[in-house]
C-alpha positions, 0 to 999 in steps of 0.5 A: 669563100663568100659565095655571093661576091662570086660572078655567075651565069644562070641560065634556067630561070622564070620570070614571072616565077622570080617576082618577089612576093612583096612586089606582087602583093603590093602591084595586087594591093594597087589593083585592088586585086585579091590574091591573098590566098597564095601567101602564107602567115610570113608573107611567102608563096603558099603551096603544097606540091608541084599542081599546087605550085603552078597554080598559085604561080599563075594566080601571082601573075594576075597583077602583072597587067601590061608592060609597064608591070614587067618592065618594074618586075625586069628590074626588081627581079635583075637588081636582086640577082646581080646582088647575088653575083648574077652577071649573066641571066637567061630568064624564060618568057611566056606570051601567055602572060604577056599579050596573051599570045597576040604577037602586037601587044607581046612586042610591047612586052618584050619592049618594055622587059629589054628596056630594063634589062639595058637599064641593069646592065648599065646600072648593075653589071648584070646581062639579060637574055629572053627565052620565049616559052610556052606553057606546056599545059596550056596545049599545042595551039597555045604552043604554036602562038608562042613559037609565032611570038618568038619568030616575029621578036628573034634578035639580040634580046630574045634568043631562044625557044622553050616549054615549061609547065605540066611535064606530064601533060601530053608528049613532046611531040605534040609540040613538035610543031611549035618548035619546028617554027622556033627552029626555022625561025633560027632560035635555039631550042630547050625544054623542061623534061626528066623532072617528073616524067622519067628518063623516057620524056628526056630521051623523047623530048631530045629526039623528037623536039631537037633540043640542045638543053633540057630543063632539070633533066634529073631523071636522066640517070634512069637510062644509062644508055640515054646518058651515054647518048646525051653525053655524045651530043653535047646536051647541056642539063639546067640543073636547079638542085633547090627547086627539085628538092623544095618541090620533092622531086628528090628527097633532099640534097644529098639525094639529088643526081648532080654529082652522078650526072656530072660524073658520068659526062654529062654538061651540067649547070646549076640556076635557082628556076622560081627563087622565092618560090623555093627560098633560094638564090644563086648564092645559096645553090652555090652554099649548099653544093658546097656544104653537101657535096664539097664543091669548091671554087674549081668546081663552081668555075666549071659550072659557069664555063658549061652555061656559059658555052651553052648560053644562047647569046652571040660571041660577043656577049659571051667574051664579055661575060667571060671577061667578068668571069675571069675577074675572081681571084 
């Protein structure tokens, strides 16, 4: 089966880190700003583990200037995905990139991002829905602006809450207090955890945050205990099994947990994170699942019914969706 015709649903994505690197060399080259140092000889995101990654991430974020520059970005980054069989995407957004947390200029933001989300969806068939994330290494208060930028946007477009960043910087609670704001504001709640700080960040970031999804979550199947109490709940994993293996989080793809997570109950799906950053699309996780692993049409539908029943869109939307699910043969 030719994996790219397939329709999918991702639901763990960035978009500052799907900017293709053409596009923000080229937004750089109009700026006259100089970020040449974060491409290599090919033209490709240069990096060498995850420190490293996130700051050349935040360095390819400096051309994108206002709204008009996300709104070019939203389109470049849905047009590309929906060639990849992407009917449904959730893609994380940070104020800090977008008005720097000041709650007027990321109304424009958030304007100009749904704006070409409506324009791809007539023109590409593909769906978007925003997650307001905060950078966890950025800190609590940053945190807190973010959460206030999330509540004052909650609606149609922008649906869910998030944290993303340095794992290890601080405990989850410490950002309890910007997700009680997201949670009381009615936005529905994940957050990266269990790519680098163990089984106990995961357990901590379930309980004290109240998340229903968590970001990558590999380490998990430290604590059996933990996945029995993840499975009871009904928390949804948003597995990138390239992203884990182009940043060394595990040691190939045959190393990586998904099938052990999934055998033992637990919600799993399967999203690309920062596609260019990690030379991946969705085609290609769906490509490389089957040729290490075995999976197969079956297996790829159960992927996209999980994200979809975890998908922070209304009923609606999710019967749409489902609709162009139901299309493959």
């Amino acid at each position: 089966m030719i994996y790219q015709s397939m329709p999918k649903v991702e639901i763990h994505h960035h978009i500052e880190g799907a900017a293709p690197p053409k596009f923000i060399a080229s937004l750089a080259r109009e700026k006259n700003i100089d970020i040449s140092k974060i491409f290599d000889a090919d033209g490709n995101y240069a990096y060498a583990g995850f420190a490293e990654f996130l700051s050349t991430y935040e360095a390819a974020c400096e051309p994108l200037t206002g709204p008009q520059e996300f709104y070019r970005l939203t389109k470049a980054i849905l047009e590309e995905a929906a060639e990849h069989g992407v009917v449904y995407l959730e893609t994380f957004i940070s104020p800090d990139f977008c008005g720097g947390g000041d709650v007027s200029a990321w109304r424009d933001y958030v304007a100009a991002i749904e704006q070409a989300a409506t324009e791809a969806e007539r023109d590409a068939g593909i769906t978007l829905r925003g997650i307001v994330t905060a950078v966890r290494h950025f800190g609590p208060d940053n945190a807190k602006a973010s959460a206030r930028c999330a509540a004052e946007t909650k609606g149609d477009f922008i649906t869910g809450f998030g944290m993303g960043g340095a794992e290890t910087h601080l405990r989850p609670r410490d950002f309890a207090y910007a997700y009680d704001m997201a949670r009381e504001a009615g936005l529905q709640l994940t957050c990266h955890a269990g790519e680098w700080g163990g089984s106990e960040m995961v357990a901590e970031t379930i309980h004290d945050l109240g998340v229903n999804r968590i970001g990558h979550g590999i380490h998990v199947m430290q604590d059996p205990k933990l996945v029995a109490e993840a499975v009871e709940k009904g928390v949804v994993f948003e597995v990138c099994p390239g992203s884990n293996v182009s940043l060394g989080a595990v040691t190939g793809w045959e190393a990586h947990p998904i099938v052990a997570m999934r055998d033992a109950g637990l919600k799993v799906t399967v999203s690309t994170d920062d596609p260019p950053f990690f030379h991946t699309t969705m085609t290609n996780e769906f490509t490389m699942l089957n040729k290490t692993f075995g999976w197969d049409k079956a297996d790829f539908d159960s992927l996209n019914q999980t994200a979809l029943e975890a998908a922070y869109c209304d009923d609606e939307t999710r019967a749409k969706i489902a609709k162009k699910l139901g299309k493959v043969t």
